[in-house]
N, CA, C and O of each residue as an XYZ file, in Angstrom:
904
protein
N      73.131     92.275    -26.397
C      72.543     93.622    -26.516
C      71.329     93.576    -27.442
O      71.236     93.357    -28.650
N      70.634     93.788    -26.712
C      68.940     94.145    -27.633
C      69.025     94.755    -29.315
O      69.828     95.628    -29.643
N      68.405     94.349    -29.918
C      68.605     94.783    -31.400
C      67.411     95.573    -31.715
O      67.091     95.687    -32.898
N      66.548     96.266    -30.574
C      65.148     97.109    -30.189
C      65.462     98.264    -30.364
O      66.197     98.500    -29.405
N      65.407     98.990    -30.850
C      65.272    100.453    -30.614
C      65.822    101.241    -29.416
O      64.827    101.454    -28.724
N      66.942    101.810    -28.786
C      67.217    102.310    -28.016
C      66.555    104.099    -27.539
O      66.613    105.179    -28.127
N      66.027    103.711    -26.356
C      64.893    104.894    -26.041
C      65.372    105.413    -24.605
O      65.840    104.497    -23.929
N      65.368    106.771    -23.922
C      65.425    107.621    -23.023
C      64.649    108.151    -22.715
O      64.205    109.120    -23.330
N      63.948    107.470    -21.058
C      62.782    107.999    -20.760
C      62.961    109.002    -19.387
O      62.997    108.468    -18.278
N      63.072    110.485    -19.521
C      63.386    110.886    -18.458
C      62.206    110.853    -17.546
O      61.192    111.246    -18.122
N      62.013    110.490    -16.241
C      60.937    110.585    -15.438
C      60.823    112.263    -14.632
O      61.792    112.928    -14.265
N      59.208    112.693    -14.499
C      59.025    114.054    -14.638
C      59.070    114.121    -13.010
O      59.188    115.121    -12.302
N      58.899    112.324    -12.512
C      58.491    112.708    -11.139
C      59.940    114.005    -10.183
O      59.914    114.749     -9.203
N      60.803    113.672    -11.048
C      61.850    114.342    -10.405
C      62.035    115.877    -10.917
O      63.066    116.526    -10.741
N      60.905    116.336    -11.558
C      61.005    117.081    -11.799
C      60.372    118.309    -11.427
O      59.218    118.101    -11.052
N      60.792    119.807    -11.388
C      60.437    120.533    -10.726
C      58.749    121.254    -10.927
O      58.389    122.115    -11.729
N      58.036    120.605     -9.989
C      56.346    120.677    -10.338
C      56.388    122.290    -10.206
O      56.371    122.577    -11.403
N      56.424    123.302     -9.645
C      56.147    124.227     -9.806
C      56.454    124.618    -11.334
O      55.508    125.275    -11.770
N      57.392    124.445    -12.219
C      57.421    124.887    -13.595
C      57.544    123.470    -14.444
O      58.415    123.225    -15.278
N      56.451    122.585    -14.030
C      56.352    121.048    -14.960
C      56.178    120.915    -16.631
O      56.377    119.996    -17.425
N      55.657    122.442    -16.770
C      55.009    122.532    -18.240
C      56.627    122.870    -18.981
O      57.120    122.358    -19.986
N      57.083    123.713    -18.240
C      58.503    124.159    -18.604
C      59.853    123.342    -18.267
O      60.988    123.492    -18.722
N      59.375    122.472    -17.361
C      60.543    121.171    -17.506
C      59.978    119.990    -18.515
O      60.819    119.132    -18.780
N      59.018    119.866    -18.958
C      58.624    118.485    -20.156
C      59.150    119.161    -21.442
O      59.602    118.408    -22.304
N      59.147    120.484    -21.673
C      59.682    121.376    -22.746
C      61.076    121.065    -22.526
O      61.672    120.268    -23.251
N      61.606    121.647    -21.580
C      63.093    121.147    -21.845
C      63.519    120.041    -21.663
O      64.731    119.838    -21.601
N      62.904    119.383    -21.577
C      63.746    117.915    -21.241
C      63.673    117.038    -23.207
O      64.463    116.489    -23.974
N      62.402    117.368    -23.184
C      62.220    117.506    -25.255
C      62.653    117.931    -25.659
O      63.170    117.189    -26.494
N      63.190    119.500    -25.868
C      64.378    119.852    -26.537
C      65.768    119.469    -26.261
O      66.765    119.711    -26.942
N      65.625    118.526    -24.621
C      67.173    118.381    -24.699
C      67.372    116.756    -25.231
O      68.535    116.356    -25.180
N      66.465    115.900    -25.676
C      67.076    114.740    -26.730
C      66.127    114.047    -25.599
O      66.947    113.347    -25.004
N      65.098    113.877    -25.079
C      64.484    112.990    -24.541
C      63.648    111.893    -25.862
O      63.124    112.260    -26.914
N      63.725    111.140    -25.561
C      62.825    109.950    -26.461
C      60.969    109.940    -25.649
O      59.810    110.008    -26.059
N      61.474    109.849    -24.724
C      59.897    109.616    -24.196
C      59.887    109.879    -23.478
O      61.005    109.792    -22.969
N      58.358    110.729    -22.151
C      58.146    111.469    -21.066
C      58.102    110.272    -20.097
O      57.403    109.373    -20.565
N      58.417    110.097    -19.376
C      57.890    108.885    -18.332
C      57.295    109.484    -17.023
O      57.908    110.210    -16.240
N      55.859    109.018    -16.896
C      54.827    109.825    -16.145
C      54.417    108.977    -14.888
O      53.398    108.295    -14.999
N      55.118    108.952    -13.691
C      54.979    108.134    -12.477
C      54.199    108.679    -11.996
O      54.318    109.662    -11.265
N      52.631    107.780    -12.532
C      51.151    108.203    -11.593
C      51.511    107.242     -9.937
O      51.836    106.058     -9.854
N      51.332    108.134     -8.907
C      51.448    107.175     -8.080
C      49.851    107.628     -6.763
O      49.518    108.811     -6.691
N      49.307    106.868     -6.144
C      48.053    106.902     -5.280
C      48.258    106.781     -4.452
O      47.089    106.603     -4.111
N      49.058    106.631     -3.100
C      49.018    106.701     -2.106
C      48.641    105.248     -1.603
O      48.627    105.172     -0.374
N      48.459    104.556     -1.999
C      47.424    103.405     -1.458
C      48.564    102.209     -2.458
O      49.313    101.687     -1.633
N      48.775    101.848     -3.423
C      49.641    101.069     -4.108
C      51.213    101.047     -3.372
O      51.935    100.211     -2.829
N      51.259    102.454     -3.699
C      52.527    102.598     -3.152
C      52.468    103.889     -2.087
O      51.402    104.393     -1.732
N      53.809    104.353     -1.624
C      53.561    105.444     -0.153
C      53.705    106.609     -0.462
O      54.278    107.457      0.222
N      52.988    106.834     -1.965
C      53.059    108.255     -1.973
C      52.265    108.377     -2.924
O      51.725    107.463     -3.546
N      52.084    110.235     -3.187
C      50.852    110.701     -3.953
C      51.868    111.288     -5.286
O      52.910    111.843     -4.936
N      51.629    111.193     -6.570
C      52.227    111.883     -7.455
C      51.363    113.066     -8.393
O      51.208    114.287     -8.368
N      50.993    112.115     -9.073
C      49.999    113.330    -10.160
C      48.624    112.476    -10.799
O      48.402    111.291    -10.549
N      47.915    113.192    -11.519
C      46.675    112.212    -12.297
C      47.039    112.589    -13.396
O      48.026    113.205    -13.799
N      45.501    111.855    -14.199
C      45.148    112.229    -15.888
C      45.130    114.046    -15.933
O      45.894    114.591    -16.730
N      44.137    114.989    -14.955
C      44.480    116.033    -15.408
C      46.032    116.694    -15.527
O      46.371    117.440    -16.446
N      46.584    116.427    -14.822
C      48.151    116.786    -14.969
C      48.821    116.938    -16.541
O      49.230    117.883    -17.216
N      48.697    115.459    -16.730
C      49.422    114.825    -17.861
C      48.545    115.751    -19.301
O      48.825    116.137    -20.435
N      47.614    115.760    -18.552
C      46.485    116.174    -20.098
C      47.245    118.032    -19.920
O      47.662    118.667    -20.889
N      47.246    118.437    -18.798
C      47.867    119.802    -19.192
C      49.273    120.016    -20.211
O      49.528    120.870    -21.060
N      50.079    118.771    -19.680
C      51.352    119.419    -20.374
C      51.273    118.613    -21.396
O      52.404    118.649    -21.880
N      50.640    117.914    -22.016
C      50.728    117.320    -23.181
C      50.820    118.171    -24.172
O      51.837    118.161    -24.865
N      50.064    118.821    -24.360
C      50.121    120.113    -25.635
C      51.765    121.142    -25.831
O      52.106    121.939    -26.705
N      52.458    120.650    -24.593
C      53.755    120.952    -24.215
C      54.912    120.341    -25.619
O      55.738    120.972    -26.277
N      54.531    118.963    -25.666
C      55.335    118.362    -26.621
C      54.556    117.231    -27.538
O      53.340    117.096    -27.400
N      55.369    116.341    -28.573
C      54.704    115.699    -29.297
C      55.079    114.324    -28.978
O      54.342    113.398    -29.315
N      56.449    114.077    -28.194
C      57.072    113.467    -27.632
C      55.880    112.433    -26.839
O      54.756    112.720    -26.429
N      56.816    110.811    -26.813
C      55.550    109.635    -26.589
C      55.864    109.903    -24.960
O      56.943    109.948    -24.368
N      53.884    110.130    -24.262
C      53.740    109.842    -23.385
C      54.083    108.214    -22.185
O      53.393    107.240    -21.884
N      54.990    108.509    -21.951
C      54.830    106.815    -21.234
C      54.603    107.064    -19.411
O      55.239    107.380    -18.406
N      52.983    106.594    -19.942
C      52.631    106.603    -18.690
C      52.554    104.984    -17.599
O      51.973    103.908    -17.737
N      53.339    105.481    -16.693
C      53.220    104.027    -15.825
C      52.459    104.152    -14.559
O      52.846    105.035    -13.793
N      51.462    103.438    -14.209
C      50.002    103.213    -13.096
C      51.148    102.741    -12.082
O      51.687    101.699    -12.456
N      51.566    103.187    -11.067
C      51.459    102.356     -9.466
C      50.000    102.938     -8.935
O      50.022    104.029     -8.364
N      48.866    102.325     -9.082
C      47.723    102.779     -8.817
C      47.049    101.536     -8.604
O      47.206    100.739     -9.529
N      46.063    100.987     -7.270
C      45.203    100.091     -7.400
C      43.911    100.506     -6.700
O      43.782    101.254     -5.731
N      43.079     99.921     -7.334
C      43.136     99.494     -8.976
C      43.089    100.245    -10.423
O      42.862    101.453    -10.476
N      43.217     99.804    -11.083
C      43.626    100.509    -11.952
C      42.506    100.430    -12.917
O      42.131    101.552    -13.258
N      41.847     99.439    -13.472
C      41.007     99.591    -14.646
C      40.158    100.665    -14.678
O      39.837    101.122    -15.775
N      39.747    101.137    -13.684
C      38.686    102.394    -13.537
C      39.005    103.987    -13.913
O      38.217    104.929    -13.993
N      40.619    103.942    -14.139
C      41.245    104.783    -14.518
C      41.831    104.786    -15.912
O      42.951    105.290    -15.994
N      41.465    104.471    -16.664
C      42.504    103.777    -17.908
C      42.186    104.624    -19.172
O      42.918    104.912    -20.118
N      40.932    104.933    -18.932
C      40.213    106.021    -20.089
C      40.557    107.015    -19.891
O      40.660    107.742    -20.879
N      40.910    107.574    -18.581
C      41.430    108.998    -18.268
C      42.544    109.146    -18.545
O      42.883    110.308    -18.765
N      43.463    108.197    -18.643
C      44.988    108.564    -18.530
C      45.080    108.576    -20.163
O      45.859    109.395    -20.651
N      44.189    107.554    -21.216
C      44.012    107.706    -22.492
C      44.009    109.170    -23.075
O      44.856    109.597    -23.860
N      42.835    109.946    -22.536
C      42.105    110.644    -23.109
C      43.266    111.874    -22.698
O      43.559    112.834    -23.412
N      43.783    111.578    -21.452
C      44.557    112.480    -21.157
C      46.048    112.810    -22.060
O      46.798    113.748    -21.794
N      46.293    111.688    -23.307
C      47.423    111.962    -24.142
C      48.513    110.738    -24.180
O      49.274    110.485    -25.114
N      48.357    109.790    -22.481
C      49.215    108.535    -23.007
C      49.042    108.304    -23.945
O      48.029    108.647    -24.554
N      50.190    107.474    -24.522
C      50.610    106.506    -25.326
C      51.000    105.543    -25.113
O      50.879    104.884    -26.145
N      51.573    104.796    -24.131
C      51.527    104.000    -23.429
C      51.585    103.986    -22.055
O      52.288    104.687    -21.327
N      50.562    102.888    -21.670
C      49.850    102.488    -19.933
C      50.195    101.707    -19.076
O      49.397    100.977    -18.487
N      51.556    101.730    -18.843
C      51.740    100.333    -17.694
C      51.140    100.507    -16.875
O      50.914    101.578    -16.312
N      50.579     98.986    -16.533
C      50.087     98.611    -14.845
C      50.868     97.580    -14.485
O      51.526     96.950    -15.313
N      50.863     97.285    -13.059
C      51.470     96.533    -12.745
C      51.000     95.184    -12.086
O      50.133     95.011    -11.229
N      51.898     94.184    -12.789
C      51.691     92.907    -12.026
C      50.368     92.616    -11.108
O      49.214     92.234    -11.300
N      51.471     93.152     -9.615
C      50.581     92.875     -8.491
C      49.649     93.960     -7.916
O      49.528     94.208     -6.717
N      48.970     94.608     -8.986
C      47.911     95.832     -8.623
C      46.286     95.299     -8.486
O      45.358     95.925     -7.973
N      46.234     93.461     -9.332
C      45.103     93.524     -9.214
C      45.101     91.754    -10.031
O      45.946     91.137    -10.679
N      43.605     91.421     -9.543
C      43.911     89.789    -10.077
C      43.420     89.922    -11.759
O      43.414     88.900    -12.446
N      43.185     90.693    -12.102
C      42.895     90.438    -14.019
C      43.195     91.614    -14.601
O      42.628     92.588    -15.097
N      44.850     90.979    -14.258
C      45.944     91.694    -15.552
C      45.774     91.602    -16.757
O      46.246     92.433    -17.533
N      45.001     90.476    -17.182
C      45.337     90.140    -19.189
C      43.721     91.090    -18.920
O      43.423     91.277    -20.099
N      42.817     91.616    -18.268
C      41.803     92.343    -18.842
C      42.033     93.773    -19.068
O      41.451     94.515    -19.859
N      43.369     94.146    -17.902
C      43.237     95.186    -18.099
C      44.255     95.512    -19.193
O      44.114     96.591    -19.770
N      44.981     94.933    -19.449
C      45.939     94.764    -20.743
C      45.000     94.941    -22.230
O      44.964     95.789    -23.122
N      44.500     94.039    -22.035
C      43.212     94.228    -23.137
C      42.597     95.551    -22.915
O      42.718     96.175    -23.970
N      41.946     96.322    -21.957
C      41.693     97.312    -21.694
C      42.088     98.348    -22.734
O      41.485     99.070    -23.528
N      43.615     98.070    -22.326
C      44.463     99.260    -22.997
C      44.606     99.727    -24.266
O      44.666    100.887    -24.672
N      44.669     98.385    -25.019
C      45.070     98.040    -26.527
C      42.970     98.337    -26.912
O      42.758     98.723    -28.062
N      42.102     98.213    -26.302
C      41.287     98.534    -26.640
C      40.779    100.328    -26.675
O      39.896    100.945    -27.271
N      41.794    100.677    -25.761
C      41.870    102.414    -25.989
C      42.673    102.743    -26.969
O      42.935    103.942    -27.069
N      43.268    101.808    -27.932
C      44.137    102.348    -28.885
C      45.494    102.918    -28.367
O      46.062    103.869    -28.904
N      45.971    102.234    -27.249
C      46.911    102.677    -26.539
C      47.745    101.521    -26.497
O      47.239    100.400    -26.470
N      49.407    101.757    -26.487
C      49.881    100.498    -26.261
C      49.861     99.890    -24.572
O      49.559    100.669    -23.668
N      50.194     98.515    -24.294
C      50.050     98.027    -23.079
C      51.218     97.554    -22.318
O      51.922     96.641    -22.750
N      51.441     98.128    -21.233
C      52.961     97.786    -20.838
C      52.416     97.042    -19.347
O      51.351     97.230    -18.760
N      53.716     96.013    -18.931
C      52.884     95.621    -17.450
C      54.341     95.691    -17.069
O      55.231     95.342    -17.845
N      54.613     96.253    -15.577
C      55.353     96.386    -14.569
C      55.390     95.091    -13.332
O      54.536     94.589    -12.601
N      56.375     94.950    -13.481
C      56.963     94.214    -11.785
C      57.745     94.707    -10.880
O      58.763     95.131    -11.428
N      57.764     94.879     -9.585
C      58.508     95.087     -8.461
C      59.264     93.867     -8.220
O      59.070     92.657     -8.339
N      60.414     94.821     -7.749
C      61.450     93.945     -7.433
C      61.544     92.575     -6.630
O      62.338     91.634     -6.632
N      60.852     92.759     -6.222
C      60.332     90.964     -5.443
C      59.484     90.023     -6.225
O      59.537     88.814     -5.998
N      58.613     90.584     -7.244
C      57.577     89.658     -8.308
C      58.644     89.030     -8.950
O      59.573     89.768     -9.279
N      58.733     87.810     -9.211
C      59.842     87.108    -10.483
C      58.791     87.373    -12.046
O      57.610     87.660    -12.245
N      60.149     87.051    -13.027
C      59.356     87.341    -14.334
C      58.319     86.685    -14.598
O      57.310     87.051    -15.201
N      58.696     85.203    -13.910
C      57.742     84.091    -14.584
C      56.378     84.607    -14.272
O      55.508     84.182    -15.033
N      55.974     85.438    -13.316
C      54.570     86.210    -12.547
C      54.136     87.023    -14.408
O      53.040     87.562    -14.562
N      54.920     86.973    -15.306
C      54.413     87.898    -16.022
C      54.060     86.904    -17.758
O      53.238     87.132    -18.646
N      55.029     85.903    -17.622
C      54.587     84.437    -18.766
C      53.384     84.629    -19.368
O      53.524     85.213    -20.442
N      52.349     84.390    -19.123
C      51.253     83.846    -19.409
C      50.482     85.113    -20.057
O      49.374     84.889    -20.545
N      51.074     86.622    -20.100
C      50.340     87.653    -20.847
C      51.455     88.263    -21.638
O      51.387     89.443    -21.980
N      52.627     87.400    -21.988
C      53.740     88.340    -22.631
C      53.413     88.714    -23.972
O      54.110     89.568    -24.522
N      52.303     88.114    -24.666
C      51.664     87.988    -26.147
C      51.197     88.873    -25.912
O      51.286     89.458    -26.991
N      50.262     90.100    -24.695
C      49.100     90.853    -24.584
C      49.958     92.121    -24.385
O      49.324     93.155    -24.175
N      51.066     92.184    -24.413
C      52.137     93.288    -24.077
C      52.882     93.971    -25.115
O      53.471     93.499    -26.088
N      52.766     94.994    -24.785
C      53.979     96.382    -25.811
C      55.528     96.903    -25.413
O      56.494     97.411    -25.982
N      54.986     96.268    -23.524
C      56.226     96.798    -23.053
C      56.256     95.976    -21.575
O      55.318     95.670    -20.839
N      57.189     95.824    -21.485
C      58.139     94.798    -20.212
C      58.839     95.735    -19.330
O      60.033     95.890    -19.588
N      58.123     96.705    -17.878
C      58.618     97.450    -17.199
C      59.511     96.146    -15.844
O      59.065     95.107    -15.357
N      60.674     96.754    -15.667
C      61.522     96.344    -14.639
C      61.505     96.978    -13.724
O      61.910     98.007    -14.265
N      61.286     97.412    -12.125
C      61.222     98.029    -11.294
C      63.297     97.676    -10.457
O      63.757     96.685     -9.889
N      63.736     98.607    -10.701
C      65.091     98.005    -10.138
C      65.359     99.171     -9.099
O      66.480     99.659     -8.959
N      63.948     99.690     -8.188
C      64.181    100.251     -7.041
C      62.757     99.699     -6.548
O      62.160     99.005     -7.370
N      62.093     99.938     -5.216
C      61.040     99.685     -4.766
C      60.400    100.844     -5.051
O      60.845    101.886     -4.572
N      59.114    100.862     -5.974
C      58.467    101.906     -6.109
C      58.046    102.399     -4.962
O      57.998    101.906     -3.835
N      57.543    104.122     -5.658
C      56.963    105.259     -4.668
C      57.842    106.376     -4.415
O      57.313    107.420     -4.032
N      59.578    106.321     -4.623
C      60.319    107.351     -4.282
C      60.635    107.315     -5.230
O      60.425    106.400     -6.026
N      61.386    108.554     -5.463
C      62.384    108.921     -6.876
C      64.024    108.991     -6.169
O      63.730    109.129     -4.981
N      65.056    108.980     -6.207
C      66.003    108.950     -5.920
C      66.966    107.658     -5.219
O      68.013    107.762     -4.580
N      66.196    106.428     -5.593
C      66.692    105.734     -4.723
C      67.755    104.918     -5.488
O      67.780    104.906     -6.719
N      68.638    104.231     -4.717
C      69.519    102.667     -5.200
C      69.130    102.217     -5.852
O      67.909    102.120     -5.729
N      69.847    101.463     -7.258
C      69.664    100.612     -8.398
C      69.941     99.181     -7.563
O      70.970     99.009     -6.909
N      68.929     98.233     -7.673
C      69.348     96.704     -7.068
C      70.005     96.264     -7.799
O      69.477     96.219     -8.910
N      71.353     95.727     -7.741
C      72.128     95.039     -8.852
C      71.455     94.037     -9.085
O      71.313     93.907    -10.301
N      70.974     93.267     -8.517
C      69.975     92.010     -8.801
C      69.010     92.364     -9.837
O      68.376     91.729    -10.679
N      69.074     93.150     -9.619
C      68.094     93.711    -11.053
C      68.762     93.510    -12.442
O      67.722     93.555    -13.099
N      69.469     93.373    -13.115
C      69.912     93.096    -13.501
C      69.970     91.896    -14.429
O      70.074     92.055    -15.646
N      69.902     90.636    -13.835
C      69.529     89.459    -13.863
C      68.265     89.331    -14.054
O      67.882     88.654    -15.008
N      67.298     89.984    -13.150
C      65.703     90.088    -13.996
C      65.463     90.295    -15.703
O      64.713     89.927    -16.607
N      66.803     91.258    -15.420
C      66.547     92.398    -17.048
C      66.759     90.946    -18.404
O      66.269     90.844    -19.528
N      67.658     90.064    -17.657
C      68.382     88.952    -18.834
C      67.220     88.032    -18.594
O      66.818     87.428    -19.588
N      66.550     87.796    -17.342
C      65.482     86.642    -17.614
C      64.421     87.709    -18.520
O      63.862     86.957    -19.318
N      64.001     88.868    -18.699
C      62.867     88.957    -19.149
C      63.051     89.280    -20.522
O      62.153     89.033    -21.327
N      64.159     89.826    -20.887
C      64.808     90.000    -22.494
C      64.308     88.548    -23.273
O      63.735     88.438    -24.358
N      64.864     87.172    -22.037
C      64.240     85.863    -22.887
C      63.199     85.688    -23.319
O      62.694     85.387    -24.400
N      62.820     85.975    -22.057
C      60.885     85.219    -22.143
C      60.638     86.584    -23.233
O      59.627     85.963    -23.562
N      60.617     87.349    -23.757
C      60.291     88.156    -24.905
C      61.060     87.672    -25.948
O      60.457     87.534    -27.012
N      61.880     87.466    -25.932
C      62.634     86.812    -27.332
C      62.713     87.128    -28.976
O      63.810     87.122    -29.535
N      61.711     87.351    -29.572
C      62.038     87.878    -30.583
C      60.648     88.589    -30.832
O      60.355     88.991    -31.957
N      59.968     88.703    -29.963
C      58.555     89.666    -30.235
C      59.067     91.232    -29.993
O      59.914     91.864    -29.360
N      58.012     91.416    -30.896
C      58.302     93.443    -30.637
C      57.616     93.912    -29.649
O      56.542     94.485    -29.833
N      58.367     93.658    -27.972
C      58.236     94.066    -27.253
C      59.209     94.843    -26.604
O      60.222     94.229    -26.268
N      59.128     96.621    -26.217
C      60.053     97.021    -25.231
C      60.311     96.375    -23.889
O      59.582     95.559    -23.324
N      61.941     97.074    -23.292
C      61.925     96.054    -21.874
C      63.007     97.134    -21.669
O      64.142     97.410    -22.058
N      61.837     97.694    -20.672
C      62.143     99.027    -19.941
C      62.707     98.854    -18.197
O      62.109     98.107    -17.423
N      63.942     99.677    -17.772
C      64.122     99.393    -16.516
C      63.641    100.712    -16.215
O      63.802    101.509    -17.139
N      62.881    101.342    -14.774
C      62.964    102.099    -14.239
C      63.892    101.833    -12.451
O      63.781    100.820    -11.760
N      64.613    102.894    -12.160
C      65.054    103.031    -10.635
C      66.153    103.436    -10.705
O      66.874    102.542    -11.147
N      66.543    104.081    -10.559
C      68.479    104.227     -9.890
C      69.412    103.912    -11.201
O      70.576    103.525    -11.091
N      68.635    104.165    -12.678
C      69.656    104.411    -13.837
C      69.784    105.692    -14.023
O      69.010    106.647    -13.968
N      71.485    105.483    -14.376
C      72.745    106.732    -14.189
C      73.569    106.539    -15.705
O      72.851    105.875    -16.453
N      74.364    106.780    -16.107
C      75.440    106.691    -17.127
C      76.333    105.250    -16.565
O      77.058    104.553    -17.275
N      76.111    105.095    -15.441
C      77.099    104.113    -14.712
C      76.394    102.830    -14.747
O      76.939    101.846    -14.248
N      75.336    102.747    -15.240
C      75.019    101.550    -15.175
C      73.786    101.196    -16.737
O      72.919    100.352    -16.964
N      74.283    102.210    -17.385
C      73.530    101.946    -18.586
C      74.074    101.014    -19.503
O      73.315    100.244    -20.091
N      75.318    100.987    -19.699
C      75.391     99.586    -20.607
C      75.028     98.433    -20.243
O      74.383     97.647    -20.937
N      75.557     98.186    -18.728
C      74.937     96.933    -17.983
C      73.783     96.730    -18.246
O      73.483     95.610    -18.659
N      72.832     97.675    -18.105
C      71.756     97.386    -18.184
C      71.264     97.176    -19.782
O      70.228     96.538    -19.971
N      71.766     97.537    -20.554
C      71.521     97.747    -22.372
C      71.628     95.999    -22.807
O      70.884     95.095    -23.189
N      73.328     96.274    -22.403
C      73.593     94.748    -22.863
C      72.747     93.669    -22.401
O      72.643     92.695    -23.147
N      72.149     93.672    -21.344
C      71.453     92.876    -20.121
C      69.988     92.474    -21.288
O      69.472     91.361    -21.390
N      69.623     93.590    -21.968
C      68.519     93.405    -22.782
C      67.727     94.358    -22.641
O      66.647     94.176    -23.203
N      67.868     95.536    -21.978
C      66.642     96.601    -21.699
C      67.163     97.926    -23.132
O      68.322     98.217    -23.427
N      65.874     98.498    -23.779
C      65.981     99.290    -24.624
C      65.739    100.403    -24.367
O      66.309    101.295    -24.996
N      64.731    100.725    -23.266
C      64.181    101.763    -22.598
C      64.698    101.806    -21.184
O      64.676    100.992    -20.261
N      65.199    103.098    -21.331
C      65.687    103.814    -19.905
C      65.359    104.850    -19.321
O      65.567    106.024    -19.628
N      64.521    104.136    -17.944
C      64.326    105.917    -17.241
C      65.217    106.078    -16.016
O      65.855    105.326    -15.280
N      64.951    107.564    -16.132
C      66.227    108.501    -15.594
C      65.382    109.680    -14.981
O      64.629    110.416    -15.620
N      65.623    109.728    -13.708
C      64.928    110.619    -12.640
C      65.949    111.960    -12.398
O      65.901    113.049    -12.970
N      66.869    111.500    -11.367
C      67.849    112.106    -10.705
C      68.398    112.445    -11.575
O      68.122    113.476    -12.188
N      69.543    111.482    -11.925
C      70.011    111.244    -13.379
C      70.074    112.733    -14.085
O      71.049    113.483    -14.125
N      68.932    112.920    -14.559
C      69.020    114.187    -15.817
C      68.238    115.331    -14.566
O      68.629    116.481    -14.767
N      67.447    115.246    -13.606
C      66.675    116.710    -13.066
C      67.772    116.790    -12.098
O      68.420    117.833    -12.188
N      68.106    116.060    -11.303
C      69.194    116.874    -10.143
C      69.624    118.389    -10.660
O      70.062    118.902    -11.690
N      69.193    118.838     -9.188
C      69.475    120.903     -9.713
C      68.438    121.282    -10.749
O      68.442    122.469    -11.076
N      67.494    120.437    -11.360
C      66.407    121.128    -11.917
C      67.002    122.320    -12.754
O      66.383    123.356    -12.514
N      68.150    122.501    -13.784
C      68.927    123.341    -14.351
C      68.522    122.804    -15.486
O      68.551    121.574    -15.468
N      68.011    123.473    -16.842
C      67.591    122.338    -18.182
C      69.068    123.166    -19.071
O      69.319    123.229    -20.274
N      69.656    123.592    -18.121
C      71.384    124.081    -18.989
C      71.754    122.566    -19.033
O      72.398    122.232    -20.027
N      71.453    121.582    -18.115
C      72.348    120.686    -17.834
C      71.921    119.133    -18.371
O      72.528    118.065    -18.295
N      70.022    119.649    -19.201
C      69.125    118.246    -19.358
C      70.091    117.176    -20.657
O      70.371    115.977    -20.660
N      70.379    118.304    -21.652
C      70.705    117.442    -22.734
C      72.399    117.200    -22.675
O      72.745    116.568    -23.673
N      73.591    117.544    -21.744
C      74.574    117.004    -21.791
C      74.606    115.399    -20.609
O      75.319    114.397    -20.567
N      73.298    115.958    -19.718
C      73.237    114.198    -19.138
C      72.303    113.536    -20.436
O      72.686    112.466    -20.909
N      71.569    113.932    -20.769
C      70.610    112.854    -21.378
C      71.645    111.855    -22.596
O      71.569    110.656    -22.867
N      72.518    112.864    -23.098
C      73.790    112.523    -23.513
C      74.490    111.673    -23.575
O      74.796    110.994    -24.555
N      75.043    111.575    -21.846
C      75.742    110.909    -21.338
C      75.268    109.529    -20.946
O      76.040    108.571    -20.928
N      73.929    109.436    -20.618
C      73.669    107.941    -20.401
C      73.044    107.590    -21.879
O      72.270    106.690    -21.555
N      72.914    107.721    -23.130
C      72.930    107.384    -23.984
C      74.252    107.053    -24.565
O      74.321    105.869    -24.894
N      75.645    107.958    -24.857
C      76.483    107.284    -24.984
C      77.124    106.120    -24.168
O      78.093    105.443    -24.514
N      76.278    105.997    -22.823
C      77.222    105.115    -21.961
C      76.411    103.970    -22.743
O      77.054    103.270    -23.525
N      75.598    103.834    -22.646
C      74.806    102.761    -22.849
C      74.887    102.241    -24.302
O      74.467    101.109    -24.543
N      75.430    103.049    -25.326
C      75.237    102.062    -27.179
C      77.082    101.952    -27.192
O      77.775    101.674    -28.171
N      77.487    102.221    -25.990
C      78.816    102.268    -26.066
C      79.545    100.771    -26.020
O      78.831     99.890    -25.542
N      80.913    100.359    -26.467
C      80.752     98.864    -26.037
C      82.469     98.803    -25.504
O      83.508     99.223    -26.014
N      82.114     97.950    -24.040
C      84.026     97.618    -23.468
C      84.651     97.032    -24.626
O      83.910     96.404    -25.382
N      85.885     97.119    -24.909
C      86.880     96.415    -25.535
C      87.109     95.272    -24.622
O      87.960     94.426    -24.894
């Protein structure tokens, strides 16, 4: 089990856009750690989500760390906007583009931290050679572009190879996809500190109901089997 900071990132994509300003509010008052902001383009992946103006609206919403993650290619041309727009941290991913360590640098040059993402088919070793240029280690343990889908148990096993190859640097190692209360320790112990949660906490879009799940996959997860 990771000795990192344990963090709850509810993702907004599941959340109800007609009152977005009023679901990032409650999801902050109900014990969220961090916003997790699935920019998605249509062209990376098979669907359209939100931009920098979005994010820049509801920011003034909370104080709570923006974590914004790019399925966007390409991405460097966008990186100042999503800055200026209130991230705090910028994943891109892996296979969005051939000069990852620039746009990594990019980031940390906006005064922003730098996170890089893999899909479930990239192996970790695809990510070796920039783990020094990183803030944060995203796991994809669904195929990006939808919100609601299956957790790959194979995922899993990614989470323990990439906990290594980070090893004792202060880097997060975040899973996004199909985490529930049911699979948060697995995934904790596995080595991931950061957890996002779609379905999870918005299903029914009720914020009566944000902070007894947000709750629940936090106790599942610092919890330990006998």
């Amino acid at each position: 089990m990771s000795s990192r900071p344990f963090r709850i990132a509810p993702s907004i994509l599941s959340a109800d856009f007609a009152r977005l300003g009023d679901e990032v509010r409650a999801i902050a008052e109900a014990g969220a750690d961090y916003i997790h902001i699935d920019v998605m383009d249509g062209h990376f992946v098979p669907n359209i989500s939100f931009g920098a103006p979005i994010m820049k609206a509801v920011r003034g919403v909370t104080d709570k760390v923006f974590d914004c993650h790019l399925m966007i290619a390409p991405t460097d041309a966008y990186l100042a906007d999503f800055a200026k727009g209130g991230a705090d941290i910028i994943t891109v991913h892996a296979e969005a583009g051939p000069h990852l360590h620039r746009s990594l640098q990019a980031i940390r040059g906006l005064g922003k931290k730098a996170g890089v993402a893999i899909n479930p088919a990239t192996p970790v070793s695809a990510i070796q050679h920039i783990i020094d240029d990183v803030d944060l280690v995203l796991i994809m343990s669904v195929n990006p572009g939808f919100g609601g889908q299956s957790f790959i148990p194979a995922s899993l096993d990614k989470v323990r190879q990439a906990n290594a190859l980070i090893g004792g640097r202060s880097v997060d190692l975040e899973v996004d996809g199909g985490v529930s209360a049911s699979n948060a320790l697995a995934l904790r112990e596995a080595g991931a500190n950061v957890l996002v949660a779609g379905s999870a906490i918005f299903a029914g879009n009720d914020p009566a109901t944000y902070a007894a799940r947000i709750a629940a996959i936090r106790d599942a997860a610092t919890s330990r089997t006998v």
